[in-house]
TIVEX-667527 format. One record per residue: residue number from 1; x, y, z of N, C-alpha, C in turn. Coordinates in steps of 0.02 Angstrom, whole numbers, padded with zeros to 5 digits. Layout:
% residues N
{nr = NUM | n.px = X | n.py = Y | n.pz = Z | ca.px = X | ca.py = Y | ca.pz = Z | c.px = X | c.py = Y | c.pz = Z}
...
//
This chain:
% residues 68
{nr = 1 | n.px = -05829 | n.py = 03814 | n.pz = 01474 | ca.px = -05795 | ca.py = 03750 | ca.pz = 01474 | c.px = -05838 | c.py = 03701 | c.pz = 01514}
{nr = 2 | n.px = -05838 | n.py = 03647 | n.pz = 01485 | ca.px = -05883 | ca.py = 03592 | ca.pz = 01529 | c.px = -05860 | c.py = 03554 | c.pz = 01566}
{nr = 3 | n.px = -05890 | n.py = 03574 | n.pz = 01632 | ca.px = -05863 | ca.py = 03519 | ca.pz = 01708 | c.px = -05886 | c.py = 03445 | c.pz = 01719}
{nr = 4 | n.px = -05848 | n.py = 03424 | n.pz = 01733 | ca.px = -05884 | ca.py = 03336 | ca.pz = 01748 | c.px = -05869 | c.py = 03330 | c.pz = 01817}
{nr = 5 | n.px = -05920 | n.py = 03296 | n.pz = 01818 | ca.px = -05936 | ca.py = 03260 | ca.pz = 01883 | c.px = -05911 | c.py = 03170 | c.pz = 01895}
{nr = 6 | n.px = -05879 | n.py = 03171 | n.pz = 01928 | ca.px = -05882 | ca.py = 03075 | ca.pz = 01951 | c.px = -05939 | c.py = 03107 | c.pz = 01983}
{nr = 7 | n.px = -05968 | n.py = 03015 | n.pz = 01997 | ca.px = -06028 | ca.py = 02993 | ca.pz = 02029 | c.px = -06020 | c.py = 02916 | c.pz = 02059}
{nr = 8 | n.px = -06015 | n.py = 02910 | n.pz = 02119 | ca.px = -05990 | ca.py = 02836 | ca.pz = 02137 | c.px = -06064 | c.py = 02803 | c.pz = 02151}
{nr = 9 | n.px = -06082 | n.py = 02755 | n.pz = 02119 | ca.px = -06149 | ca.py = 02718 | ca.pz = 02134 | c.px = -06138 | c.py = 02639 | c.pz = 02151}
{nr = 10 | n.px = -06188 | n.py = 02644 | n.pz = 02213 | ca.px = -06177 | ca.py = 02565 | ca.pz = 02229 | c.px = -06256 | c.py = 02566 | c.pz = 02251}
{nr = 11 | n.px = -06259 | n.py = 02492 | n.pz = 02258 | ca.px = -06321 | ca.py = 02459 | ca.pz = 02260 | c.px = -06325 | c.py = 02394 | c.pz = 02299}
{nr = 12 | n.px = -06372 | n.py = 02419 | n.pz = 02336 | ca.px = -06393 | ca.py = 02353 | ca.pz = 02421 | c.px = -06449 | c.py = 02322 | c.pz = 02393}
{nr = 13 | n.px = -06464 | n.py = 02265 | n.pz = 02378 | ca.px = -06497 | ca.py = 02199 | ca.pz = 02352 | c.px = -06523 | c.py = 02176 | c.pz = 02444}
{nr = 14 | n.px = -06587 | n.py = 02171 | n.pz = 02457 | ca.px = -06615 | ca.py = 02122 | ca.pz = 02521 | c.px = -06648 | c.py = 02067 | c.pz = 02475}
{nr = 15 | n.px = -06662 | n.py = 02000 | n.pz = 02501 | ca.px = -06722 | ca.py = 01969 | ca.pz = 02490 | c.px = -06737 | c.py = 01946 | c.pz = 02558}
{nr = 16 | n.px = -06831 | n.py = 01948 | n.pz = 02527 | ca.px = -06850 | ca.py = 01940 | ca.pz = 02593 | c.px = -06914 | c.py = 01893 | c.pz = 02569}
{nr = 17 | n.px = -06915 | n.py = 01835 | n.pz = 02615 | ca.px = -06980 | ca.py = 01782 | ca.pz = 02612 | c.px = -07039 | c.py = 01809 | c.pz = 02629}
{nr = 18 | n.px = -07095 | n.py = 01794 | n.pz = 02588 | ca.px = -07161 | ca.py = 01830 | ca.pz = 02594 | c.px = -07195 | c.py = 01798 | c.pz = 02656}
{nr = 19 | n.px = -07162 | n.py = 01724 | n.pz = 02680 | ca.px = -07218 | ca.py = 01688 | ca.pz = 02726 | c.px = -07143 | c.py = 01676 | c.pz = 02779}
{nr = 20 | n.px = -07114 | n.py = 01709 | n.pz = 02773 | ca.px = -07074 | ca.py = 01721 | ca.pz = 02850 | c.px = -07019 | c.py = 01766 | c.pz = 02888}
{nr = 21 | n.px = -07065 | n.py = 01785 | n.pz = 02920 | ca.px = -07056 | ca.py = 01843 | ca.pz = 02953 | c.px = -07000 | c.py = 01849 | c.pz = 03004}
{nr = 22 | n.px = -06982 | n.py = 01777 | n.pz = 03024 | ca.px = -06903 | ca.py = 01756 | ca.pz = 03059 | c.px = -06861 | c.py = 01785 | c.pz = 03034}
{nr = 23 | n.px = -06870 | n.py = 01782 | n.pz = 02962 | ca.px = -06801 | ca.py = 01782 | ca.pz = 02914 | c.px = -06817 | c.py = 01866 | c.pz = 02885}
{nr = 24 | n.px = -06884 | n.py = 01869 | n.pz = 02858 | ca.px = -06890 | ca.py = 01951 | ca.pz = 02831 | c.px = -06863 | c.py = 01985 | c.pz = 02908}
{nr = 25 | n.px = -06894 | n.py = 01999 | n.pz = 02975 | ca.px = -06874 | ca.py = 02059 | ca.pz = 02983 | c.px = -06793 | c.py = 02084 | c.pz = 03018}
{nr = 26 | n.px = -06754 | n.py = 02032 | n.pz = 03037 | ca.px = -06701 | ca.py = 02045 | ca.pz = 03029 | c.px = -06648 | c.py = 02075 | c.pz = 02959}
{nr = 27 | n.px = -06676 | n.py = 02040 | n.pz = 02917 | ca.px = -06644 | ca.py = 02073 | ca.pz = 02851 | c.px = -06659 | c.py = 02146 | c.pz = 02837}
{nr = 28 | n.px = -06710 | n.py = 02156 | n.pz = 02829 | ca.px = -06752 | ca.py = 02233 | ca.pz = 02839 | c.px = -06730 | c.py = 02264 | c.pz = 02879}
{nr = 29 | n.px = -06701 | n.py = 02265 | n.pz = 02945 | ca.px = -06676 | ca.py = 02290 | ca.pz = 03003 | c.px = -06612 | c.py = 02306 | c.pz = 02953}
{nr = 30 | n.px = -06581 | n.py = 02262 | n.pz = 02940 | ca.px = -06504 | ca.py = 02254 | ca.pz = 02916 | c.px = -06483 | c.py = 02314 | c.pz = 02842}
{nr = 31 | n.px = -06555 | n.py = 02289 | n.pz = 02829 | ca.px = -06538 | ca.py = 02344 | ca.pz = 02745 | c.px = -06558 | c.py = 02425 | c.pz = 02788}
{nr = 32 | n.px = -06587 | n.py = 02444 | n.pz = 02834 | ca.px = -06606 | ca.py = 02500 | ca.pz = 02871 | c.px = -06553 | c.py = 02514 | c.pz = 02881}
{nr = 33 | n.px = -06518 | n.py = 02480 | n.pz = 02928 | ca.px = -06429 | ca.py = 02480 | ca.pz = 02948 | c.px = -06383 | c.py = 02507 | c.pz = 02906}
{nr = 34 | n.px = -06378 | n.py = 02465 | n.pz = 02815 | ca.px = -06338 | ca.py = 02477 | ca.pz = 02781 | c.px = -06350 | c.py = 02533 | c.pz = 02756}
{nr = 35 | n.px = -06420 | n.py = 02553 | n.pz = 02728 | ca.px = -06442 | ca.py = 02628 | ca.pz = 02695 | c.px = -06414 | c.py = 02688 | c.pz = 02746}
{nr = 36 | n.px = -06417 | n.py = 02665 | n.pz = 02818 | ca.px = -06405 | ca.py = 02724 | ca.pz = 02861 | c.px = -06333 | c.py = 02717 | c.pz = 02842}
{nr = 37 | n.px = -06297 | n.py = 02683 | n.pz = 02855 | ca.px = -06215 | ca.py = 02685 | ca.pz = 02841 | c.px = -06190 | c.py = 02737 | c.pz = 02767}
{nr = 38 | n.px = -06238 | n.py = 02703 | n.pz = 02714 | ca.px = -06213 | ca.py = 02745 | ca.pz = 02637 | c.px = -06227 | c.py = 02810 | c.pz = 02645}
{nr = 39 | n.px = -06284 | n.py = 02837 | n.pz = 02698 | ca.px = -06320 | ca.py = 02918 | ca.pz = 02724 | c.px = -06278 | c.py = 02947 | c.pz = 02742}
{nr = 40 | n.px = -06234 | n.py = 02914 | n.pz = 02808 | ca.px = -06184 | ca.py = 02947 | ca.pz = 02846 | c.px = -06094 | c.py = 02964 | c.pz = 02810}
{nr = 41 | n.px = -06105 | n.py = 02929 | n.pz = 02759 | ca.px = -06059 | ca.py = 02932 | ca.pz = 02701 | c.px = -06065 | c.py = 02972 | c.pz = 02648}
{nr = 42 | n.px = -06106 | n.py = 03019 | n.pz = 02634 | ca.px = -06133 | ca.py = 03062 | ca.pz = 02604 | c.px = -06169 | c.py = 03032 | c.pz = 02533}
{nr = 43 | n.px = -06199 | n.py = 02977 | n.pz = 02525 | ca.px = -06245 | ca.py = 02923 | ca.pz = 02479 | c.px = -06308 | c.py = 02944 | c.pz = 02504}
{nr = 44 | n.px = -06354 | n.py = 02964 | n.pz = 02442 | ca.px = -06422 | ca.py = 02970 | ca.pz = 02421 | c.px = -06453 | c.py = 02924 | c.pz = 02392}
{nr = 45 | n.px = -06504 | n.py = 02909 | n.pz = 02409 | ca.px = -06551 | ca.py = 02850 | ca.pz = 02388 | c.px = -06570 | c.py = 02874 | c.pz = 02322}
{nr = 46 | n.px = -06568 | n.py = 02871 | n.pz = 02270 | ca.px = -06576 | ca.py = 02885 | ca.pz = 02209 | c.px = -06667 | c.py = 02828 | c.pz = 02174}
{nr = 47 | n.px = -06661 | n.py = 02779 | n.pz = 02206 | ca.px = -06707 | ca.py = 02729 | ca.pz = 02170 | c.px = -06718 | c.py = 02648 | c.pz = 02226}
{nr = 48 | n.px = -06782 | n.py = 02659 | n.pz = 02236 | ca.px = -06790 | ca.py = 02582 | ca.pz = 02245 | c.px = -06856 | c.py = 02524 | c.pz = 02206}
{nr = 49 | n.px = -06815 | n.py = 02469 | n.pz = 02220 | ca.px = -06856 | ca.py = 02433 | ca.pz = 02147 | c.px = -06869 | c.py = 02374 | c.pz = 02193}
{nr = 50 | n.px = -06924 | n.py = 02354 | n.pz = 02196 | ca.px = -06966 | ca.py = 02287 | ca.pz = 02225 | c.px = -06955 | c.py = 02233 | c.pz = 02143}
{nr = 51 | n.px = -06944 | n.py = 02196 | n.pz = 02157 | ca.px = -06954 | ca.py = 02155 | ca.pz = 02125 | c.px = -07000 | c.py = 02064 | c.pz = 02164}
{nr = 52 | n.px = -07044 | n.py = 02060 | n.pz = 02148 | ca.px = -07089 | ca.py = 01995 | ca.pz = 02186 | c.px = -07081 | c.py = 01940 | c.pz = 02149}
{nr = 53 | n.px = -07056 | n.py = 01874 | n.pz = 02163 | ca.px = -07023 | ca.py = 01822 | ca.pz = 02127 | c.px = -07032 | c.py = 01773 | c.pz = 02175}
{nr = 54 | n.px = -07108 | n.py = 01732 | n.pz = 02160 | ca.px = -07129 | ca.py = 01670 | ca.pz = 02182 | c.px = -07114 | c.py = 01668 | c.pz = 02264}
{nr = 55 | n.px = -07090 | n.py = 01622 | n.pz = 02307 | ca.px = -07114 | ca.py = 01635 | ca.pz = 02386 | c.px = -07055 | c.py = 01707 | c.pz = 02407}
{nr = 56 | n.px = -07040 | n.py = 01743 | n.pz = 02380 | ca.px = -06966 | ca.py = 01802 | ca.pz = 02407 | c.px = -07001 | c.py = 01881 | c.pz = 02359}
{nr = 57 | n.px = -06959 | n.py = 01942 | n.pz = 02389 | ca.px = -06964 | ca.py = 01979 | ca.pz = 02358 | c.px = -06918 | c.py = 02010 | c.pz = 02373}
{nr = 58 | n.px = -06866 | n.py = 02041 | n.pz = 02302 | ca.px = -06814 | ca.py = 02057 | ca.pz = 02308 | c.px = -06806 | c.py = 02142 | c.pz = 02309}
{nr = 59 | n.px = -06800 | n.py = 02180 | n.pz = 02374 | ca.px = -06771 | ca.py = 02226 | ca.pz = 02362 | c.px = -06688 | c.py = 02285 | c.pz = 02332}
{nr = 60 | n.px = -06684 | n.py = 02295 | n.pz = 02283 | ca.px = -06654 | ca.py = 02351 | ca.pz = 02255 | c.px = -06644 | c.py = 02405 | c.pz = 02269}
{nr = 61 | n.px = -06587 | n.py = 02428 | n.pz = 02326 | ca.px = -06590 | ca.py = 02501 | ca.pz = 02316 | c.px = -06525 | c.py = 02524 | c.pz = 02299}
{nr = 62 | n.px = -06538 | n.py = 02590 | n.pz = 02230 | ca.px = -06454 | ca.py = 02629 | ca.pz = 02204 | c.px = -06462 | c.py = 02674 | c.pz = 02234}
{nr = 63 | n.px = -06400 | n.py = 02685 | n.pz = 02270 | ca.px = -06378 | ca.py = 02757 | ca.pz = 02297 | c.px = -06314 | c.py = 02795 | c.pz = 02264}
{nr = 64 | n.px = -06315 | n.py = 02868 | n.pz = 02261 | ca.px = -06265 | ca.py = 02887 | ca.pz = 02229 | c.px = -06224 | c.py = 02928 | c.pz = 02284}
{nr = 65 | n.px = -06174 | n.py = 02960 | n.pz = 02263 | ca.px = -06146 | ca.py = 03017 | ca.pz = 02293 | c.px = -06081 | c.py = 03049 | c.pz = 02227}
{nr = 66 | n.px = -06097 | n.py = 03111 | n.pz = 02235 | ca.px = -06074 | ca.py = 03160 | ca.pz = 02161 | c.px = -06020 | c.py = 03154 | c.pz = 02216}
{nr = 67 | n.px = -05955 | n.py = 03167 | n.pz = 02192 | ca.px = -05883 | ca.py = 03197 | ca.pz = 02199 | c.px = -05876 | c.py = 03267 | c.pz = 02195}
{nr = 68 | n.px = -05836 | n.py = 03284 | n.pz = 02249 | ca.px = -05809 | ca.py = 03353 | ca.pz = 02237 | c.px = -05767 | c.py = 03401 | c.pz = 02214}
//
């Protein structure tokens, strides 16, 4: 008989300015923060995606966690 799984997925979006570093490294600090939070919640980093878009570059990361 075939078992299913839920899978709850969410996804933390940063952008961060290429020419300032005021503004990038607090955000970066912050998405460190939030990834550790989804870790301690039992969320796996499944994928991260850079995307670079004129003066910013937008980080993407999906995390999952299977159900029990």
């Amino acid at each position: 008989m075939p078992v299913s799984t839920l899978t709850a997925v969410e996804t933390v979006t940063t952008r961060i300015e290429k020419d300032d570093d005021s503004r990038t490294v607090p955000r970066l600090e912050a998405r460190h923060d939030t990834l550790s939070a989804y870790g301690r919640s039992g969320f796996q980093l499944a994928s991260t995606i850079t995307v670079p878009s004129g003066g910013h570059t937008i980080i993407v990361d999906t995390l999952i966690r299977a159900s029990e």
